[in-house]
N, C-alpha and C positions, 0 to 999 in steps of 0.2 A: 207618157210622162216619165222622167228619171230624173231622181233625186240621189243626189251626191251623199253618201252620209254620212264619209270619211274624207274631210277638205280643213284649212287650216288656216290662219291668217298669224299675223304679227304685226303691233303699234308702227304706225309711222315713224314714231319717238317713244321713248320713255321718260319715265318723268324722272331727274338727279336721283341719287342714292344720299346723296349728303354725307353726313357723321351714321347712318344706316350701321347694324353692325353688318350687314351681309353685303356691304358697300362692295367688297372683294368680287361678290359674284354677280351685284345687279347689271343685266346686257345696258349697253347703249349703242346708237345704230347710226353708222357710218356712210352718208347718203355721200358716197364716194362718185358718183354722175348720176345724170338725170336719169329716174327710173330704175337704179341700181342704189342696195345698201348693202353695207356687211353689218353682221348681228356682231358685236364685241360682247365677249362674257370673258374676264377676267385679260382681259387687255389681249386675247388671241379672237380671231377670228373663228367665231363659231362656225360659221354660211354664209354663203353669201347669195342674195337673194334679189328677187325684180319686186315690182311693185303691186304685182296682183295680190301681196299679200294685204295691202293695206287702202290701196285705190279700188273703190266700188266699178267706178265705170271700167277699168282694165278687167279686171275681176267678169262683169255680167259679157262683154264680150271674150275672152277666154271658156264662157262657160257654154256663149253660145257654138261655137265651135267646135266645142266637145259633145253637142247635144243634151246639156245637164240644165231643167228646169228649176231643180232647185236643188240649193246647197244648204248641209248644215253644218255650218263652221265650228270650229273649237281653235282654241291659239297652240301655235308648234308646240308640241310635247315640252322641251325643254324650259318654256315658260311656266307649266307647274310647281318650278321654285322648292324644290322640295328639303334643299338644303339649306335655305334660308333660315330665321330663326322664326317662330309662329308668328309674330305680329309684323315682320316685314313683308312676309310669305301674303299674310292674309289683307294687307295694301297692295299689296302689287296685284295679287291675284283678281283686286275686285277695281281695280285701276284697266287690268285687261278687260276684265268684265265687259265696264263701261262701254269701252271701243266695240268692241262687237255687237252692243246694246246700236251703238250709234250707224255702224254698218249695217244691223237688217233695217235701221229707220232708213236708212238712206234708199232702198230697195224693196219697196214691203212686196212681200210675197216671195220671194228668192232666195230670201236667207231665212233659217232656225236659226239659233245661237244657243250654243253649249258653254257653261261659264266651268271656271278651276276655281280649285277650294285647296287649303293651306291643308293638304292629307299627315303632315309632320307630328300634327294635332290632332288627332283624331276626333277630340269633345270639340274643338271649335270648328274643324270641318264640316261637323254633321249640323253647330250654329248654324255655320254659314250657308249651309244649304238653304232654308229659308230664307235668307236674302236673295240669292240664286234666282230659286224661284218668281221671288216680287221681280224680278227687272223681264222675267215672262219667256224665261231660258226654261225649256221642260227635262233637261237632263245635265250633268256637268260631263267632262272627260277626268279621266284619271290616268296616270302614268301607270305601267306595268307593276314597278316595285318603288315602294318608299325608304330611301337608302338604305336597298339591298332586304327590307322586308317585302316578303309577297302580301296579295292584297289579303288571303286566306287566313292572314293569322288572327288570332280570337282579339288582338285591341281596337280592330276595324270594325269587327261585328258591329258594334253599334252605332256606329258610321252607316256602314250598310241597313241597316235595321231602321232607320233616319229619313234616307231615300227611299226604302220602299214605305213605310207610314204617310211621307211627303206626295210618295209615286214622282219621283223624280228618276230619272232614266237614266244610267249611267255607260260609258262609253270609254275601254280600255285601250290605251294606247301602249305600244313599248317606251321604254324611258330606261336610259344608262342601264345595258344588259346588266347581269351581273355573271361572272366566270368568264370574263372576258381575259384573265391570265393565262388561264388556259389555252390559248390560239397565239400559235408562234408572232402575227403582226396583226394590227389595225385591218387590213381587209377583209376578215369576215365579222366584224363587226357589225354593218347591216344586216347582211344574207343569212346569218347561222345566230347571230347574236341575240336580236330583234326579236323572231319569230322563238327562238328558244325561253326566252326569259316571256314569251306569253306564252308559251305554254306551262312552264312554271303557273305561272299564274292561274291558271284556268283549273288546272289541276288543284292549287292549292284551297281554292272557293271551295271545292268538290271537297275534299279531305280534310278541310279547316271544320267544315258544317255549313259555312254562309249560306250555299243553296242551299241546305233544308232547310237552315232557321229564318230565309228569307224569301218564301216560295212566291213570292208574286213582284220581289224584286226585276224589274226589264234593265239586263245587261249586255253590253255589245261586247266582239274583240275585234280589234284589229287585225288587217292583214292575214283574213282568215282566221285567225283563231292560231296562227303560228304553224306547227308543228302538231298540234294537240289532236287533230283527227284522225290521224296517220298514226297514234300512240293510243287512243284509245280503246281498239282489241285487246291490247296484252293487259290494259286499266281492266277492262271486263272482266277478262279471264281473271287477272287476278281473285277479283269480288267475288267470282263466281265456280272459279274451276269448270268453266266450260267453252266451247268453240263459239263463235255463230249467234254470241245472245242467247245460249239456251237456257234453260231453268236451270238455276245452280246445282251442284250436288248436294247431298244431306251433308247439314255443319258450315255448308258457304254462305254466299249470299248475306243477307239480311240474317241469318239463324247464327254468325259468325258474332264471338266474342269479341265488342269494340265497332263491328262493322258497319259499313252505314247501310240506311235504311233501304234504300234503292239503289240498282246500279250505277255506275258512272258513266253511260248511256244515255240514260232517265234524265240525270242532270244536265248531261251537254245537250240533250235536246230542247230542253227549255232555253239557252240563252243565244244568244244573235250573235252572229258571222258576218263578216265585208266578204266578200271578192273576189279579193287584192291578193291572187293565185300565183298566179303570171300564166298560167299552165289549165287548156279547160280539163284537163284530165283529173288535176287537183280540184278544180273548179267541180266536175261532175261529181266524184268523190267525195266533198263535203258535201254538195247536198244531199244523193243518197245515204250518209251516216246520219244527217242531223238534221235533212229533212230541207224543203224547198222555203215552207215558210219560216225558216229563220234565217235565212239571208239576204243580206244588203247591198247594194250597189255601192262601193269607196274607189275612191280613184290616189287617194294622199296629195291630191292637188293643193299648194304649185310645187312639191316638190319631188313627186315622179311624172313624167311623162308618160299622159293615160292614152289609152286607146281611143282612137277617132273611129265611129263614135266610142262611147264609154261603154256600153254594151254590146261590143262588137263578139267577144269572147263568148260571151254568155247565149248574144244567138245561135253559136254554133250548133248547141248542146240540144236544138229542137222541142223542147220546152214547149207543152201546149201554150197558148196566147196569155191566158187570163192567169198560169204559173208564173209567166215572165213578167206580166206587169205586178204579180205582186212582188217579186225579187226587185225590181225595176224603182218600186212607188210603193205600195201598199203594204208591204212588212215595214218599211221606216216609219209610215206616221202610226204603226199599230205600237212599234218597239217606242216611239216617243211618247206613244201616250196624244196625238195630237190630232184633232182632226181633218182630215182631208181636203184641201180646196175642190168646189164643183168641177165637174172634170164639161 
């Protein structure tokens, strides 16, 4: 079995903005030919896109192609709405909801569905979670940063603190890098931006406290985790003043004025990793840092073109059997929280 567990969808339509104050940025979708639309947000073309985002039967055959039993969907990052104002944020967001709701009915068995929450707000986010929940979605997605805040800063805490009380499972996606002036033009935008601005993030859970103050919170990253495993030696060393993970020196560590209580190690081993390398060298890499069972099969389906099958990379890496099907299947429905179908 393989289970997708970074795939994405977007409404067929939207519903008017009207007199909305965030009218400026609510998308409306441009079904310019059959099976093709463009996403309009603020009268430019965001994407443009096919229909597997929102057609079930294009969608189950695409999947079978790819070898992917089951998908757990979330809507394109960019619909977390994050710039909206809280109560338009928090209609749109449970208007996505809904569609998703009505796409795994259309497919029982195929699709999880991950719902978004109005994170601008952080008190109503953590409301909304409980509704979330009732429509039978076991985790939400969340953008990387909420304009230009990382998720680590202490007004989220209790946001976070929400979802793990709930056990609701949460799923980090990149969303509008930020220091994106920094880079002479728009092309590294993706490839440098994306993965940078989660690593930001990952780091700042770490050094904010949310992992300690939410030790049984289940968190995913995207696209591997960015950047963040490939930086976290020098995180160590910092903690620690030493090489290799060793015992700190006297005065570092945990015995350090301010410091946290565990390494930054400790932390990233607790949370969940996709995949989505390009590279099995990277691929090998994460898992030796952070360990085989916390990683996910993500493909970012439809809008990179994944590897036929989806696990093609990952068999490279020789993987005893019963390792791979938990990277494969088994670490997703542990990280959801969800039971397994009979195999």
């Amino acid at each position: 079995m393989i289970v997708d567990m970074h795939a994405h969808i977007i409404p067929e339509n939207f519903p008017p903005a009207g007199s909305r104050p965030s009218a400026w940025s609510w998308p409306t979708m441009d079904h310019f030919e059959p099976g093709r639309a463009r996403v309009m947000i603020g009268g430019e073309n965001y994407r443009t896109v096919h229909d597997g985002n929102w057609n079930v039967e294009r969608r189950l055959r695409d999947m079978t192609s790819q070898s992917v039993d089951v998908e757990v969907i979330s809507p394109m990052p960019e619909l977390c709405a994050y710039w909206f104002t809280p109560e338009d944020a928090r209609d749109f967001c449970r208007y996505t909801n809904d569609v998703i709701v009505r796409m795994c009915a259309a497919a029982p068995g195929r699709f999880i569905g991950l719902g978004i929450v109005p994170l601008q707000d952080a008190d109503m986010a953590a409301k909304e979670l409980a509704h979330v929940k009732s429509l039978g979605f076991p985790g939400v997605e969340l953008g990387s940063n909420v304009n230009g805040k990382s998720l680590g800063m202490s007004e989220f805490q209790g946001f976070f603190q929400e979802a793990e009380r709930l056990g609701v499972a949460v799923f980090v996606h990149a969303l509008r890098p930020t220091m994106m002036e920094r880079f002479p033009t728009k092309t590294l935008f993706n490839p440098i931006g994306y993965p940078t601005d989660t690593s930001l993030t990952i780091a700042s859970m770490i050094d904010g406290g949310t992992a300690e103050k939410c030790p049984r919170l289940r968190i995913a990253f995207s696209h591997g985790g960015g950047a963040f495993a490939f930086l976290l030696p020098r995180y160590n060393h910092h903690w620690s003043g030493t090489w290799n993970e060793e015992a700190p020196v006297p005065g570092r560590g945990a015995a350090a004025p301010g410091a946290l209580p565990r390494s930054p190690g400790e932390y990233a081993r607790c949370f969940y990793y996709d995949t989505l390398l390009f590279d099995r060298r990277a691929l090998r890499y994460l898992i030796d840092t952070v360990g085989a069972g916390q990683i996910l099969v993500g493909t970012d389906y439809p809008y990179m073109a994944p590897e036929l099958p989806v696990d093609k990379t990952l068999r490279t890496l020789g993987l005893p059997p019963d390792v791979h099907a938990d990277i494969t299947w088994s670490n997703c429905f542990r990280f959801l929280g969800v039971k397994p179908p009979l195999s």
